[in-house]
C-alpha positions in Angstrom: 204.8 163.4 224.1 204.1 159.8 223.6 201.8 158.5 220.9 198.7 157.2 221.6 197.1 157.3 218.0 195.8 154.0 217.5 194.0 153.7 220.6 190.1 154.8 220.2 189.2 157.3 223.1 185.4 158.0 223.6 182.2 157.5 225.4 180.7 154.2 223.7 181.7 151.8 221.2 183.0 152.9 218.3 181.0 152.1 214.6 182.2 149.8 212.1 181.6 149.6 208.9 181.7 146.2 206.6 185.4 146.1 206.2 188.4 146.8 208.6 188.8 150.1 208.9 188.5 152.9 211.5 186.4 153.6 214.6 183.9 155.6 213.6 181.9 157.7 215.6 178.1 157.4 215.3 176.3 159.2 212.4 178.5 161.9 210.7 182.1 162.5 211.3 184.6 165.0 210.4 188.1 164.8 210.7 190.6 167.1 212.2 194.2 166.6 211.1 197.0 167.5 213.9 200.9 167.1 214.2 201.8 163.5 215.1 202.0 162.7 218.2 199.5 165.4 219.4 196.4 163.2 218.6 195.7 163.5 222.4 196.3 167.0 223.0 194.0 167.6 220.0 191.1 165.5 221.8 191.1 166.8 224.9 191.0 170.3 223.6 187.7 169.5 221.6 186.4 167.0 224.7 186.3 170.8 226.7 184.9 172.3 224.5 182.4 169.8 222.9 182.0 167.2 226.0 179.0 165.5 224.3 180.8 164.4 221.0 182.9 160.8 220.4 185.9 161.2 220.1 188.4 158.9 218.3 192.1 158.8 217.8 192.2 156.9 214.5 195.1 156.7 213.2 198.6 159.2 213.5 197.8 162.8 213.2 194.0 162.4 213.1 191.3 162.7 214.8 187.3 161.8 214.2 184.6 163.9 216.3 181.2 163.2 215.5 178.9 165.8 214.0 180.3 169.3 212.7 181.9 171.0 214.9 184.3 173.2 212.5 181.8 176.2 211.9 181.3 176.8 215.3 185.1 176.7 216.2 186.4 180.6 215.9 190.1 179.0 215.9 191.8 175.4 216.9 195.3 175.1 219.2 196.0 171.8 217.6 194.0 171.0 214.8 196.0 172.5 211.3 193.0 171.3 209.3 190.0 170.0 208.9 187.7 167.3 206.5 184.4 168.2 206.9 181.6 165.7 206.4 184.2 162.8 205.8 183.6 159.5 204.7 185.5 156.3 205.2 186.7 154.7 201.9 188.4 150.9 201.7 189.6 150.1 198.5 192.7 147.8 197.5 193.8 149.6 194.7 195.1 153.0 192.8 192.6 152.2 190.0 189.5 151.3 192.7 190.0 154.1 195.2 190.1 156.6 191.9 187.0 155.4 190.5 185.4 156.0 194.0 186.7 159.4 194.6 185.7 160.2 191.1 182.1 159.2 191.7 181.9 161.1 195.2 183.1 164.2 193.4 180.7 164.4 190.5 178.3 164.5 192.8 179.4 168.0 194.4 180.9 169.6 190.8 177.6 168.8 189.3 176.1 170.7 192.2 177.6 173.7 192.5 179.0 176.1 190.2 182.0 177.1 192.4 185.5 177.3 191.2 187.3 173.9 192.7 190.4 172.4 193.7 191.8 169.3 195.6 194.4 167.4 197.5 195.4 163.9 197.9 198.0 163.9 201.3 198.9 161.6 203.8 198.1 162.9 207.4 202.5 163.8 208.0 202.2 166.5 205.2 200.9 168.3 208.1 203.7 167.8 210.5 207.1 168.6 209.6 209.5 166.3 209.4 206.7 163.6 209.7 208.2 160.0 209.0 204.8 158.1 210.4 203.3 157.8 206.6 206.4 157.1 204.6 205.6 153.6 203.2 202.1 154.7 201.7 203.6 158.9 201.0 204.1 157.6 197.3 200.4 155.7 196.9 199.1 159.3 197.5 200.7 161.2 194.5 200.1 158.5 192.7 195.8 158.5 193.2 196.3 162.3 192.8 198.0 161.6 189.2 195.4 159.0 188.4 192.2 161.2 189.7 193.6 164.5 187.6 193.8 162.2 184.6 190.7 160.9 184.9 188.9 164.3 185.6 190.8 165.8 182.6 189.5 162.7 180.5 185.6 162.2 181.4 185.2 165.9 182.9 186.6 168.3 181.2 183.7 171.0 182.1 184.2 170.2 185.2 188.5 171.0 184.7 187.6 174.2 183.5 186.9 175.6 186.9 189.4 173.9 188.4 191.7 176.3 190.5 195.6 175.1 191.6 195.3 175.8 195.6 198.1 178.8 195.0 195.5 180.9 193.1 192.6 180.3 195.6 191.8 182.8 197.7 191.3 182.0 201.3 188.1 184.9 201.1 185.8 183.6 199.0 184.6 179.8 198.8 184.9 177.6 196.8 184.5 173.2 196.6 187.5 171.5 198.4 188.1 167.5 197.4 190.2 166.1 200.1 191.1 162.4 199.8 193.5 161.6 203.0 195.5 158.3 202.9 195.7 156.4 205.9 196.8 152.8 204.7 197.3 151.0 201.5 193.6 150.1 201.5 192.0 153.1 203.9 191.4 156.5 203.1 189.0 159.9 204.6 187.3 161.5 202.0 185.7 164.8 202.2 183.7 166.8 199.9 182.2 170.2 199.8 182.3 173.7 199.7 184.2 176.0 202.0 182.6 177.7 205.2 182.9 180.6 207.1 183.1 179.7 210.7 181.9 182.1 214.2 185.3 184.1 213.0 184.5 184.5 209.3 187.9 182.5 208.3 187.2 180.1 205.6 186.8 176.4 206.4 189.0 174.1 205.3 192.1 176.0 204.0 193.2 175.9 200.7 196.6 175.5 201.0 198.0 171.5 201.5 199.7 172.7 204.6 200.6 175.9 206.2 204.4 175.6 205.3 204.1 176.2 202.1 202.9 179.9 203.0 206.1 180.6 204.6 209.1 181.3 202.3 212.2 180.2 202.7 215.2 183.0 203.6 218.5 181.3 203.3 219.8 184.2 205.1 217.5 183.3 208.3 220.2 182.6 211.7 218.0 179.6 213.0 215.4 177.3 212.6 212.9 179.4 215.0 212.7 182.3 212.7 210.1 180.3 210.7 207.9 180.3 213.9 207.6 183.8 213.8 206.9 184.2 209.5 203.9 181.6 210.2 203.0 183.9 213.2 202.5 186.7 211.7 200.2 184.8 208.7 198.1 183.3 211.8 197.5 186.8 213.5 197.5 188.8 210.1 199.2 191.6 211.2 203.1 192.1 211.2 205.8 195.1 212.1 205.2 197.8 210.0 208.2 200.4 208.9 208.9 202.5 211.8 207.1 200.2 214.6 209.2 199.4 217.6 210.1 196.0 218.6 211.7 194.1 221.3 212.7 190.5 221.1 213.5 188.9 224.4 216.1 185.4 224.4 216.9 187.2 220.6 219.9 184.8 220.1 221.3 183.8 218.0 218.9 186.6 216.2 216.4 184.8 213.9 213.0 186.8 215.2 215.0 189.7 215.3 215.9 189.1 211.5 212.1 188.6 211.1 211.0 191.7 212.2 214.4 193.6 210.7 212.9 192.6 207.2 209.9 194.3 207.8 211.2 197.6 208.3 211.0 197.5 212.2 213.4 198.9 214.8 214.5 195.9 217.1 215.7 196.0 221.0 216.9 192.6 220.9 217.8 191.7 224.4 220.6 189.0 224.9 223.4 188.4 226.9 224.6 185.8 223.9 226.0 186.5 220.6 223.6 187.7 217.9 224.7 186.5 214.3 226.8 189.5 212.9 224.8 190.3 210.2 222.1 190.7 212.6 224.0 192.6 215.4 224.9 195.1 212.6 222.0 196.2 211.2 221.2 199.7 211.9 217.9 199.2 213.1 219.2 196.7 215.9 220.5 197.6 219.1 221.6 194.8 221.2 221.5 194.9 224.5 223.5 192.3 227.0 220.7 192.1 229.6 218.8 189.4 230.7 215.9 189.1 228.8 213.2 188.1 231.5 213.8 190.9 234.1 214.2 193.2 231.3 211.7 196.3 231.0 211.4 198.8 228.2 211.6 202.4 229.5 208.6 203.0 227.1 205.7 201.1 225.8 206.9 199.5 222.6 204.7 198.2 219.3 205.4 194.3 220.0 206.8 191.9 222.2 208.6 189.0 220.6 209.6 186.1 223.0 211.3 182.8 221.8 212.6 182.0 225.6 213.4 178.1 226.7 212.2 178.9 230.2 209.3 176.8 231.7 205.5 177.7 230.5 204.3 179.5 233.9 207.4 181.4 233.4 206.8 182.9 230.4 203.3 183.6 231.2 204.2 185.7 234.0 206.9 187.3 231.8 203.5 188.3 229.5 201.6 188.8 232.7 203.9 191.6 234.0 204.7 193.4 230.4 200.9 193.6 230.5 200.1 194.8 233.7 202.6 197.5 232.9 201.3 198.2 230.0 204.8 198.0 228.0 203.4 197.0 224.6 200.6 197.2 222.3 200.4 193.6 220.6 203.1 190.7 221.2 204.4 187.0 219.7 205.2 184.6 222.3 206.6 181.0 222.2 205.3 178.8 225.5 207.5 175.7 225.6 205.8 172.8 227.3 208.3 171.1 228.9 206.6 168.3 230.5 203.8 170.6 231.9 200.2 169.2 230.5 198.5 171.3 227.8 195.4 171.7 229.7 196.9 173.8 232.5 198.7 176.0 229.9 195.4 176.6 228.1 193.9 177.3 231.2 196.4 179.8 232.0 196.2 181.6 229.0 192.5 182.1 229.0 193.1 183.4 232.6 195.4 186.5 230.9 192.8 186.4 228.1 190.1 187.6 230.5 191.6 189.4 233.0 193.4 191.8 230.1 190.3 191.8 227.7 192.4 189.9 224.6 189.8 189.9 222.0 191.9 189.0 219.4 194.7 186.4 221.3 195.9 183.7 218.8 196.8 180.6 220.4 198.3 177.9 218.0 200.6 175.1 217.5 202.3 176.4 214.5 203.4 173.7 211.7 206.9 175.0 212.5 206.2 174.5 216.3 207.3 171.4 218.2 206.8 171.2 221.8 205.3 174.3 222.5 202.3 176.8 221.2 202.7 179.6 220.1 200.2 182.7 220.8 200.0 186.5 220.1 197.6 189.3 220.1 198.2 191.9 217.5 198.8 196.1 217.7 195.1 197.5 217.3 
């Protein structure tokens, strides 16, 4: 998907303020941070939705829309966070830039008695192996030193409810300082406390980036076993002991694995090789079928589907274990290959209303690349 980022997409001329910075949209902004190179993608999904905002690609992996659109958003495909009520900020220096994002956070700490964290990140510590940011990667831990320091120094009753992001709880609020570095002289900073939006998830996250949720199993057969750990996070629900799962393209075996760990029974359906230590698990059974015709002889807990086929493919692959009735809640992987995002989306709310999927998930994971990932839990 080619990169477009730099080019401002909307319906008038963008703002400007005093010195060179970004487009701006008119009046208040927020930002929504995606994977880089997915700026457009991002944009046209909040264009269908929300076809009276401006809309800017600013710079790689974000995205301005004017107004607030985050609380009325149950869930984003693209987006993987979000800077509510951001501000522009040019300043030359480590020194100037602190003393700014000091200011703009007194304000809110003297306001509200909340508990309070915050992050200083380049837009590429949301995509994984982002390389877009790397010349200005070290300017941000080096403001987030300098603004700690200085917090520690002048505000020290303000430090004392200061929470590291791992011991936040995405379930009750609390005030989020983001500072996002774009350029050696241009940040977004956003300030405030955390939302519920339409789906009663917290708004922004705490966590600098959903990776860091997913831990890391040396033991995993592949790459694409990641997918699936930062699946079940998104849906909140995983196998349970005793649930019944079949995994369909399972080779080389890493969402088989997944589900294994979880105390699941797996029909992993391959005509490849699993890993051994997969293939000879007791609660595996392998079976040397093709995994698109194949049909469990009873309706099983999940489907699990990590298939390179093409996108309308795999739809009809969901469409048909559905229609049959064949499992309760399922994981599915759509790769794009080549086919616009628009159409997919389309697609999927198509199955999403025809088979009544209150609680489909449709995402592009942090571990996703070109494809979305989407799955409807067991009820």
């Amino acid at each position: 998907m080619k990169r477009k980022s730099e080019n401002p997409v909307g319906r008038t001329a963008p703002r400007k303020t005093g010195k060179p910075g970004l487009p701006l949209p008119a009046g208040p902004f927020q930002g929504l941070i995606c994977a880089e190179g997915w700026e457009e993608a991002l944009i046209g999904e909040v264009a269908r939705r929300f076809p009276d905002r401006q809309l800017f690609s600013a710079k790689a992996g974000v995205v301005l829309v004017s107004g607030n659109v985050a609380p009325l958003m149950k869930s984003w495909v693209f987006a993987r966070e979000v800077l509510p009520d951001a501000i522009e900020v040019n300043e030359p220096s480590v020194k100037t830039l602190v003393q700014s994002l000091g200011k703009l956070a007194d304000g809110i700490l003297d306001r509200s008695p909340l508990p309070w964290t915050f992050r200083v990140q380049t837009p590429d510590a949301w995509t994984l192996d982002g390389d877009v940011y790397v010349e200005v990667g070290g300017r941000a831990g080096l403001v987030a030193a300098a603004f700690r320091e200085r917090m520690e120094t002048f505000r020290r009753r303000a430090m004392e409810r200061y929470r590291d992001w791992q011991t936040l709880s995405d379930r009750q609020p609390f005030v989020l300082v983001q500072c996002l570095i774009l350029a050696r002289d241009l940040a977004i900073v956003s300030l405030g406390e955390t939302f519920r939006n339409i789906a009663g998830r917290l708004v922004p996250a705490p966590w600098p980036n959903p990776g860091l949720l997913v831990k890391s199993d040396p033991m995993a057969p592949c790459r694409s076993y990641y997918k699936l750990e930062e699946a079940w996070i998104e849906a909140g629900r995983e196998p349970r002991p005793g649930e019944v799962c079949v995994d369909l393209g399972a080779a080389p075996g890493g969402w088989t694995w997944s589900a294994l760990q979880r105390g699941a029974a797996v029909v992993a359906v391959d005509a490849a090789d699993l890993e051994s230590k997969v293939s000879d698990h007791p609660r595996c059974n392998h079976l040397r079928e093709n995994g698109y015709a194949y049909l469990p002889p009873r309706k099983v807990d999940w489907l699990l589907c990590d298939m390179i086929v093409k996108p309308l493919a795999t739809l009809g692959l969901l469409e048909r274990w559905l229609e049959g009735g064949h499992c309760r809640g399922f994981v599915v992987n759509i790769k794009f290959r080549g086919k616009d995002p628009s159409s997919i989306l389309a697609s999927i709310d198509e199955l999403r209303e025809r088979f009544g999927l209150l609680n489909l998930g449709i995402r592009h994971l942090f571990h996703d690349r070109n494809e979305i990932t989407i799955f409807s839990p067991p009820v």
